[in-house]
N, C-alpha and C positions, 0 to 999 in steps of 0.2 A: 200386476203387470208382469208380463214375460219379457226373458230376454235370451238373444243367441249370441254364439261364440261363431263365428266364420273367419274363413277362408279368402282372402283377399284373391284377383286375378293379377294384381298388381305385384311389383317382387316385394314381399313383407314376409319375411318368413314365420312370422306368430300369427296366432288367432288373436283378433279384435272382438269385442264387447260392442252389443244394439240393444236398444229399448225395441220391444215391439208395441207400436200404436193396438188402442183396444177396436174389435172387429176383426184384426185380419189373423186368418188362420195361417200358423205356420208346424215348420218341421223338417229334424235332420233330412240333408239333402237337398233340399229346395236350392233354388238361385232364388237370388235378392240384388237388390241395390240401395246401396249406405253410400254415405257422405265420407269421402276421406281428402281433407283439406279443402271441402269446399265444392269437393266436384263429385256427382256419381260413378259410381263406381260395383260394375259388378262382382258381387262375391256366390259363397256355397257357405250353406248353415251346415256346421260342425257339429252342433249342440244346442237345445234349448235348455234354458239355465232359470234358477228361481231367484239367483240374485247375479248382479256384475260382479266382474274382477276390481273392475275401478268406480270409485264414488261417484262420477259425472260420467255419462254414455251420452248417445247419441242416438236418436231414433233412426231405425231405417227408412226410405224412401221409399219403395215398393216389393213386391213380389213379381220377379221374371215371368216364372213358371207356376201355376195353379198346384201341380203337383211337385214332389221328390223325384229328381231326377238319378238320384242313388238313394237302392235301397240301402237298409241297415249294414244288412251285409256287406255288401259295396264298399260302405263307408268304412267298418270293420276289417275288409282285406284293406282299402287305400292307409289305412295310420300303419297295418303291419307291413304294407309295400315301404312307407318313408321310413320305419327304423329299418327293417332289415337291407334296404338299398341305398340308403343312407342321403335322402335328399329329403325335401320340403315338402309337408301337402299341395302346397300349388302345382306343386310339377306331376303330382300323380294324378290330381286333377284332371288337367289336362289332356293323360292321353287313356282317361276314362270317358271323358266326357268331348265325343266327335264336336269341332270348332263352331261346325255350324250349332250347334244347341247353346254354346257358349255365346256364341251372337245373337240368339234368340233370333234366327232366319224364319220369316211364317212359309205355311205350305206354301207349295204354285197354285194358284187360279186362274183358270181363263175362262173367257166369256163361251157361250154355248146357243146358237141359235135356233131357235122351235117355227117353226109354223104359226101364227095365231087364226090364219084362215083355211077353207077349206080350200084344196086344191082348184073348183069351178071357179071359184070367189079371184082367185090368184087368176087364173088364167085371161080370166075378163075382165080384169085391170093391166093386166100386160098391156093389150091392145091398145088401150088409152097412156102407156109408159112408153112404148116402143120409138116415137119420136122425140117426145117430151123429155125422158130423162133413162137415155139408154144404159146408163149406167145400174139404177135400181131395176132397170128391165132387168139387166144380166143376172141380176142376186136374185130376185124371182124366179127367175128360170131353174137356177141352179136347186133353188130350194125345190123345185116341185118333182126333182127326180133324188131328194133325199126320204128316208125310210120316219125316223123321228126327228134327228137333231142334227148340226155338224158343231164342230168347234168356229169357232168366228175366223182362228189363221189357215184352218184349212178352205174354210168357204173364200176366204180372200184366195190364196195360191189356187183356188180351182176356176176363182172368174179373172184373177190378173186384175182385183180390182183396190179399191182403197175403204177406209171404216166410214167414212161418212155417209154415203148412200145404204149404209144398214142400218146407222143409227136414227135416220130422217126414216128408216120405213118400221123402223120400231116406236117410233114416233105418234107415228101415224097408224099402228093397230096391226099392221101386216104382221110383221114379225115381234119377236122377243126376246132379248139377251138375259140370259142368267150367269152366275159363277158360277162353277162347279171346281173340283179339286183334279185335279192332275197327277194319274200313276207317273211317277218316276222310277220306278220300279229298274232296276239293270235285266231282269226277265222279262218284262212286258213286249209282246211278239216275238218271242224265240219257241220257236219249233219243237219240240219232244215227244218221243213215243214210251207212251205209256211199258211198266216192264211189270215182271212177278219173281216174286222170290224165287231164287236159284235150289236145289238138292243139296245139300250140302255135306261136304265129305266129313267121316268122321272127327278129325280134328277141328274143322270150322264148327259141327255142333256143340262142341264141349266147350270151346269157347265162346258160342253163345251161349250156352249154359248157365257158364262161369259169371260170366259178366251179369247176364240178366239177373242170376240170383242175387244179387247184390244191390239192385234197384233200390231205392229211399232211403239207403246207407253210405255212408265213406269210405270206398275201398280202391286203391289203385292196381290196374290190371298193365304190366306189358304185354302185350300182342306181340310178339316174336314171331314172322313169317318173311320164310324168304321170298326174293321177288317173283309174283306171280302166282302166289300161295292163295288167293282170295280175300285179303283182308277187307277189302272195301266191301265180301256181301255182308262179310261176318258185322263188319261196321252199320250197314242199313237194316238188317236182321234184327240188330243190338235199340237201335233207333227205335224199330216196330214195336218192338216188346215198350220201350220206353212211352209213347207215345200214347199206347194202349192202356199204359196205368198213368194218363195225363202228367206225365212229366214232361219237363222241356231239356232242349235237347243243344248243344255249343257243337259244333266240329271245325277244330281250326285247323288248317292247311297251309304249307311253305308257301309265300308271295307265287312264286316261281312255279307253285303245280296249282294254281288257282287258277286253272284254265277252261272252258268250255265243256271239254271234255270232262272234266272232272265235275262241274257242276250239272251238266247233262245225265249223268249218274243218278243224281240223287231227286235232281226233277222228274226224271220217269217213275223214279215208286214214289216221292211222295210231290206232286205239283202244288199242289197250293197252301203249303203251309211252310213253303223256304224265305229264307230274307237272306240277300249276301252283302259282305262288307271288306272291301278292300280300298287300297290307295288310289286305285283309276276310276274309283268313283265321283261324281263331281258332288259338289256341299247339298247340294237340294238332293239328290238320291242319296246319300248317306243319313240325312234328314231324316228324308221319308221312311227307308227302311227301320232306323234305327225306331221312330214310332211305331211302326209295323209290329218290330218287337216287343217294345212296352205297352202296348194295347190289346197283347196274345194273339193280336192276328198272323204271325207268322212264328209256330213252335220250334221249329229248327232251324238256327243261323249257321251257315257256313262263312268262314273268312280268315283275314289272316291273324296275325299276332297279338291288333287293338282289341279282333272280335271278342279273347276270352272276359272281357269287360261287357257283353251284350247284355240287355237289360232284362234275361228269359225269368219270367216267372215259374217258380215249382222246379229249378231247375234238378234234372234226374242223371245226367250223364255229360260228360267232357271228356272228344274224343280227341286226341293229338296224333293228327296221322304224321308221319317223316317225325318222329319227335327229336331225330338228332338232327335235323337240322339248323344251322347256325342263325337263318333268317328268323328262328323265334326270339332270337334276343336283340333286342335292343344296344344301342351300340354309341350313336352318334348324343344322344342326348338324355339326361336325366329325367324319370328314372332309368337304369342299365339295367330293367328288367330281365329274364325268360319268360318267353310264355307258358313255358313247360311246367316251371317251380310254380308259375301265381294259377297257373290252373288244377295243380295237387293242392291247394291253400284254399283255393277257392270253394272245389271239392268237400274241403275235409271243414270249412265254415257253412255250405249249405247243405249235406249230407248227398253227397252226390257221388255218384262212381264215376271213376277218371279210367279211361284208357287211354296208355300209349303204344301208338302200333310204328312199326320198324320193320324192315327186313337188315337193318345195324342198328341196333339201338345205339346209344351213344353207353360211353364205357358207364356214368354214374347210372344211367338207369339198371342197365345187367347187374350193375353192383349191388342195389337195391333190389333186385328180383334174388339173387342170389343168397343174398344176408335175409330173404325172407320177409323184405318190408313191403314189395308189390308180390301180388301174384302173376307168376308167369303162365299163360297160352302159348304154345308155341306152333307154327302150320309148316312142319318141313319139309310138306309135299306140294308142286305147282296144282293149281285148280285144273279141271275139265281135261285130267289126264295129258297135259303138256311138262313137257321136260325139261331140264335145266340146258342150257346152250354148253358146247364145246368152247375149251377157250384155248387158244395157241397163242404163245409169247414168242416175241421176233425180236430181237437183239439188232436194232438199230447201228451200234456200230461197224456190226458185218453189210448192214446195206450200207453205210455210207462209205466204204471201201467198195465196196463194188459199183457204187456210182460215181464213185472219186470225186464227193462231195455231197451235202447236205441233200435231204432227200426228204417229201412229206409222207411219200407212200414207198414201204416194202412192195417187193416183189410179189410175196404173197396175199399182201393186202389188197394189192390194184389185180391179180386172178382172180382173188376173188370177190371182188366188186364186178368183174367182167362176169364173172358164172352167176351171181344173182340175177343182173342184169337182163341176162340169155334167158332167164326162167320168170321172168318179170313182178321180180321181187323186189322189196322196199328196202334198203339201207341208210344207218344213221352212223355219221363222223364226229367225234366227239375232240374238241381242241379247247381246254380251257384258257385262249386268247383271243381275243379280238382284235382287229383294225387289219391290217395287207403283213407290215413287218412290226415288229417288236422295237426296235432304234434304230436310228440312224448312227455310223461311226466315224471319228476320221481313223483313217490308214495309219498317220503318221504320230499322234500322238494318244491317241488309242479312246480318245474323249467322247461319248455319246453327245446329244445332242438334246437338252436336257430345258425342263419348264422353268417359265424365268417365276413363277410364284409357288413351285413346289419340287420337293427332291426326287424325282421321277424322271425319269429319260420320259420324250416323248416317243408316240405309236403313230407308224404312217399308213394314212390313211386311202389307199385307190384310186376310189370313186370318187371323194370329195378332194382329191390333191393334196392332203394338207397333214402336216403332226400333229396330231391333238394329245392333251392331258388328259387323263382318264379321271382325273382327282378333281381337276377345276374347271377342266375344258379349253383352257387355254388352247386357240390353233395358230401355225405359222406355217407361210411355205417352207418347204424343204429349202435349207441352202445350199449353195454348190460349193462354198470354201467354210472350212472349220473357223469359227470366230476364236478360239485360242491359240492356235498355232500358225494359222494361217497358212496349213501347209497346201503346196498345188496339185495334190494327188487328188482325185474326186472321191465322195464322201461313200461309204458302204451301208447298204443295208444289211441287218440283220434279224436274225430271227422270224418265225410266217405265224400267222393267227389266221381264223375262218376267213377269212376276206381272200387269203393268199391261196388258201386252200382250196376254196371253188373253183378262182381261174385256172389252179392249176388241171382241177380234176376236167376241165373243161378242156384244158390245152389238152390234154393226153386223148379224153373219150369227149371228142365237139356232140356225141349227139344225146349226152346225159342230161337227163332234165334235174336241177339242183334247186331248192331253198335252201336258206342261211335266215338261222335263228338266233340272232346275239342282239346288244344292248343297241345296236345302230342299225337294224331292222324295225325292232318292235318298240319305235321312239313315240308312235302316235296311239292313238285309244282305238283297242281294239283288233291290233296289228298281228299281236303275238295269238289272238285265236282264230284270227284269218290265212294266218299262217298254216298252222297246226291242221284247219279243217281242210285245206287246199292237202297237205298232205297224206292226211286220211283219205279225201277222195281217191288216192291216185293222180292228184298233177303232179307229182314229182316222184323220181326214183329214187334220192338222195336227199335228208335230210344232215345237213353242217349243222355244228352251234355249239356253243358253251355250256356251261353246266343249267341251262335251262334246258336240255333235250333228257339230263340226265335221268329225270324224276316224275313219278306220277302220269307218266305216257302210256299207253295201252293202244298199240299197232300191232295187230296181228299179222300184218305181211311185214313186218322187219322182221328179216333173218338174218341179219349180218349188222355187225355193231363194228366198228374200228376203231380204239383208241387211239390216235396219234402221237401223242407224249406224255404218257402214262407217271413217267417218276416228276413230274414239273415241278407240282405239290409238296414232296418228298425236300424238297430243296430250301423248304422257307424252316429260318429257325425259331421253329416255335414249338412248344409240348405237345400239342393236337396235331401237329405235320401228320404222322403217321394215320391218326384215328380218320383225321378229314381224306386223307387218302384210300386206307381202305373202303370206306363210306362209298367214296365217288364212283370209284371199279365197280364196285360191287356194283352201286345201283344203277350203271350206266351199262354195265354187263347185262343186266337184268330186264332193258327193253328187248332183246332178241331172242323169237321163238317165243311168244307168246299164244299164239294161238292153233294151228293143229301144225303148220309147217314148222322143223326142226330150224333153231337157230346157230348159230355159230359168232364169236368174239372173237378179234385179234389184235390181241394188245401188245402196241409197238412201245418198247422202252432200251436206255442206254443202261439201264440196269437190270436185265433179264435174271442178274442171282439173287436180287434184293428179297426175303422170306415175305417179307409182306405182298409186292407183286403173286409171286407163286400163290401166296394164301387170299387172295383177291380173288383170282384166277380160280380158282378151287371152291369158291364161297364157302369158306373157311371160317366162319366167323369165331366160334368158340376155341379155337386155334388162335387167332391174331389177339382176341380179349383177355385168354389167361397170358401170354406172353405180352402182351402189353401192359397188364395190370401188374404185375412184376415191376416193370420197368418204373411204372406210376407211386409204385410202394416206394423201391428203392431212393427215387429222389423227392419223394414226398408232393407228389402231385394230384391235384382231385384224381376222382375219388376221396383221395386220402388228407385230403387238408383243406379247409378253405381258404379261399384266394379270393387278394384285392388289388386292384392295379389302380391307383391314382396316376390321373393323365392332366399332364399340365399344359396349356399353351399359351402363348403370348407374342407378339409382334418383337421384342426384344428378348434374343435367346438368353442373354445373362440375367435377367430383369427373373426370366421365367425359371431358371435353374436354380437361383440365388434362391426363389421363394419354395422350388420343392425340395431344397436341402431344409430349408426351414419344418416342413411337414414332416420330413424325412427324421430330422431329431427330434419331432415333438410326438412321432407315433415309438420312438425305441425310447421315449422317457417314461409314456402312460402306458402300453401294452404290457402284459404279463409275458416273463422273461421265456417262453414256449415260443412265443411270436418269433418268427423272422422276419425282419426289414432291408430289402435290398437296396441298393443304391440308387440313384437317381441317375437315370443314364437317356441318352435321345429316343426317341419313338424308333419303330421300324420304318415309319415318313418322318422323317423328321422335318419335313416344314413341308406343310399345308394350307396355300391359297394366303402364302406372307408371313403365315401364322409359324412360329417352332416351337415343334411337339415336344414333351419329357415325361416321361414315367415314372412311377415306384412300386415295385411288385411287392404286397404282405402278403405270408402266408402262416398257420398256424391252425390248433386243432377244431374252433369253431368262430361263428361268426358273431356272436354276443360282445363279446370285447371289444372286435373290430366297429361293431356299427355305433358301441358307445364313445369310442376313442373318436372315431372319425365327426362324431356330434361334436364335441370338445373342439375338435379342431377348428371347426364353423364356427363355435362362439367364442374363441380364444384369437385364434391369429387373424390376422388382417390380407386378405387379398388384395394384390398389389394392382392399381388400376392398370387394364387392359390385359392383366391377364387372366384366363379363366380356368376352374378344376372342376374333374369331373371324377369320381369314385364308381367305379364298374368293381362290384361285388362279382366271383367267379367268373370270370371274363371266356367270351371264345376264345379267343385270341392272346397270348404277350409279346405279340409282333409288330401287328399294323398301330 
């Protein structure tokens, strides 16, 4: 008799012990269903075992899935995802294995309707239907101007009629309903023209070079190119070669450049062997694709952060385009993954070559290109002989003097929006805020006007009237007296986000056509590439929007880029303020003048002498890296150390502080005396949706100790009910 060690879906944080019944074949990975108290219960088989842990087991009830739904390997990164990120296999589980699999959802089918007679045959019982039973008349008809088949809900919506009179004439011999399986497919009927590999300029060939010679081995490549260098041929180039020697292929993308455009890319050279995978897909197309992958019908998955989990068999290459982007990690829920680290892990467990491509890489990768642990490609030249844009800084608070108050557009900015315009060119406004104002104020006692379930002023919103919470959503009308002071002066707006900014640029030029791309645009499926494609036609002159216009765009008539509050960022106190700043400049510089027309930048800020601005301005990278990595050494920050931030919360703030001074002494008891442990102090939100947040930042020379200690801590102290911890290994963030 065999038996396995699984994975509960249930919270159990150990592996349980099964009999397996004789007959059924099993194996790590699979799903199953065991008995836990009585009731089924699905798990994932961890291991099969030649004897139990315990003297009385339990047989299992069934097999979900005929096959492993993770390979070996799989299974092998998820045990080093839960020590090194310091949570439970259940939870890695989880965001390996898309929900719908875990529900065991079956394909979609729908019925399919044939002909069984000859069209004469059809036609000459019409005659005899046409009083009788006008309704089967109608499906008749419809059917004899079909080629083979229709679907059964398209032949209804083409007669406006109901399933009975089809199933009375299948009945009766005419016709014939089948199942058939249903593409779900997010590409099925979208458009694409075929393309062919580009000429590639010296640096792009070297770098494929580099990379391809590395095929069926573990080797990590940075791709260093600034924006508009070509890295996406050098990426599809990298693919072909891969492809060619039957390897499989992962390219994961920031949520936020997961756009049409960007999938339209890789559909033209290669169409029928893509699968994609992101969050706006619904559970049956996630389904589907995700089969698609495990069946090798589709060799190269593009998607976002869950995708580096894709089920590619032989896989040859893992490319991480934008690799400093924050959206690869995980954040809100255990595991606090990167996608970045589990796709070099992954890599280096199935012998696969990883690129990360950047026009900023993030400081730890340069660090590792630099110490000699990736190899670096670098493209310091724009592709198809286009040129880096001009950038000119404007010192804001010379314009707000000379407007004798707050202002969204310099003088020079709204020129030259006016001279693009004249030459009928494309412009993008970049304001990382949303809603009309930033708060609401009183006058008199100087109090915002603030969410009753989280510590955030509310943002007032235009079009919808109303404040809303960006955290929880909470909305209220504006009111016209301050509920603390009650004083009688009427209440002040402050601060503009994209919403503010449209009407203004409207007030000024009524006859500018504008889109606006932020989180209260692009609320519906689909919205944010309708968007996008409306502006690549030409319906708009002016693209608005937050840090989604920044990335992965390719508009060859923007010429003109405007930062609006360029130091916003610069103002949060957190160790990445500066890195996440320069990132943004840069690559939101980096849409204008892409393609034969020269571009031009003009970036507005109240800090015009801050070195990093200048060095933005400049794309200056190697300039801002070594004077940042200084700054990084000096106070011992990654790069140079690794870091953990336990985040506590709980509905009572003493309840919840009381328990992380508790963690807080119990990691400076068992930690090696190298470790630092800071204090336990309020989040950057400190209360979220009821909830109050608390923190504790460790830092120290590696992370072995940490993810042993932090085990200890899980099976030592006791979590106080209702409040919850959460351990983010190397965090984006030590603010929010």
């Amino acid at each position: 008799m065999k038996y396995i060690a699984v994975v509960l879906d249930l919270a159990v944080d150990k592996t349980l012990d099964y009999s397996v019944p004789e007959g059924i074949e099993i194996a790590p990975g699979m799903r199953v269903e065991v008995p836990v108290r009585g009731k089924p219960t699905p798990a994932t088989i961890l291991h099969v075992l030649e004897t139990p842990s315990f003297p009385k087991v339990k047989s299992l009830i069934r097999v979900l899935h005929p096959e492993p739904l993770l390979s070996s390997e799989r299974l092998e990164l998820a045990i080093w995802m839960a020590r090194y990120y310091c949570c439970c296999l259940r939870d890695v589980f989880q965001v390996m294995l898309p929900a719908t699999l875990r529900k065991n959802t079956e394909e979609k089918r729908q019925l399919y309707v044939i002909r069984q007679k000859t069209r004469e045959e059809i036609r000459a019982h019409l005659t005899t239907l046409q009083n009788k039973s006008p309704a089967q008349a109608a499906i008749l008809e419809a059917m004899l101007n079909v080629t083979k088949g229709i679907l059964l809900t398209e032949l209804l919506e083409l007669t406006e009629g109901s399933r009975s009179p089809v199933e009375t004439l299948a009945k009766q011999g005419w016709l014939s309903l089948d199942s058939v399986r249903v593409d779900r497919s997010p590409l099925q009927g979208e458009d694409y023209f075929p393309t062919k590999p580009k000429i590639l300029n010296p640096e792009q060939q070297d770098a494929v070079e580099s990379i391809s010679s590395h095929l069926g081995t573990f080797a990590v490549h940075l791709l260093y190119g600034i924006t508009g260098s070509g890295k996406t041929e050098v990426y599809l180039q990298t693919i072909q070669k891969a492809l060619d020697q039957g390897l499989g292929v992962i390219l994961l993308v920031p949520e936020i450049s997961l756009t049409a455009q960007t999938i339209q890319r890789f559909r033209s050279r290669f169409p029928d062997t893509l699968a994609i995978l992101h969050h706006r897909l619904s559970e049956g197309e996630r389904r589907d694709e995700w089969h698609r992958i495990q069946k090798g019908e589709a060799r190269i998955v593009i998607g976002a952060r869950s995708a580096v989990f894709s089920p590619v068999a032989k896989l040859g290459i893992i490319i991480v385009d934008e690799e400093h982007e924050s959206s690869y990690k995980q954040t809100e829920s255990a595991p606090c993954y990167h996608a970045r680290d589990v796709a070099v892990m992954r890599g280096k467990m199935e012998g696969a070559v990883v690129v990360l491509g950047s026009a900023t890489p993030s400081l730890e990768s340069y660090a590792n290109a630099q110490a000699k642990k990736y190899t670096l490609n670098r493209l310091s030249a724009r592709a198809d002989a286009a040129s880096l844009p001009k950038v000119t800084i404007v010192d804001m608070k010379r314009e707000f003097d000379k407007a004798k108050g707050l202002t969204s557009f310099s003088d020079p900015l709204l020129q030259a929006i006016e001279k693009r315009l004249s030459k009928g060119e494309q412009i993008l406004l970049f304001l990382n805020r949303r809603g009309y104002h930033t708060s609401l104020v009183c006058p008199g006692c100087g109090e915002c006007v603030k969410c009753n379930h989280c510590d955030v002023s509310l943002t007032f919103h235009y079009q919808a009237h109303h404040l809303s919470c960006h955290l929880c959503g909470y909305t209220i009308q504006p009111p016209s007296q301050c509920s603390q002071c009650k004083s009688p002066h009427p209440m002040k707006y402050r601060g503009a986000g994209t919403e503010h900014v449209e009407r203004t640029l409207h007030a000024i030029l009524p006859a500018v056509r504008t889109l606006r791309l932020d989180a209260d645009t692009t609320r519906h499926k689909g919205s944010h590439q309708k968007l996008l494609r409306e502006f690549g036609s030409g319906k708009a002159d002016v693209l608005i929007g937050t840090q989604m216009i920044a990335k992965g765009l390719h508009f060859p008539e923007v010429t003109l880029v405007g930062v609006l509050n360029a130091d916003a960022s610069l103002q949060i106190p957190d160790f990445r303020a500066s890195e996440t700043t320069f990132q943004l400049l840069t690559q939101v510089a980096g849409r204008a003048g892409r393609g034969a027309l020269a571009g031009e930048v003009i970036v507005q800020t109240s800090m015009p002498d801050h070195p990093l601005i200048a060095l933005a301005a400049q794309h200056d990278y190697d300039t801002f890296f070594n004077d940042e990595v200084e700054s990084r050494k000096l106070f011992l920050y990654p790069p140079f150390t690794t870091m953990a931030r336990v985040i506590l919360s709980g509905e009572s703030a003493e309840k919840t502080e009381a328990y992380g001074n508790e963690v807080k002494g119990f990691l400076i008891r068992h930690l090696p005396h190298e470790f630092q442990v800071h204090p336990v102090v309020a989040a950057g939100h400190a209360k979220v949706k009821d909830r109050y947040r608390f923190h504790c930042i460790v830092r120290g020379p590696q992370a072995g100790p940490l993810c042993r200690v932090f085990q200890q801590v899980n099976e030592t102290l006791r979590i106080p009910h209702g409040v919850h911890q959460l351990v983010d290994i190397n965090p984006q963030s030590t603010f929010f």
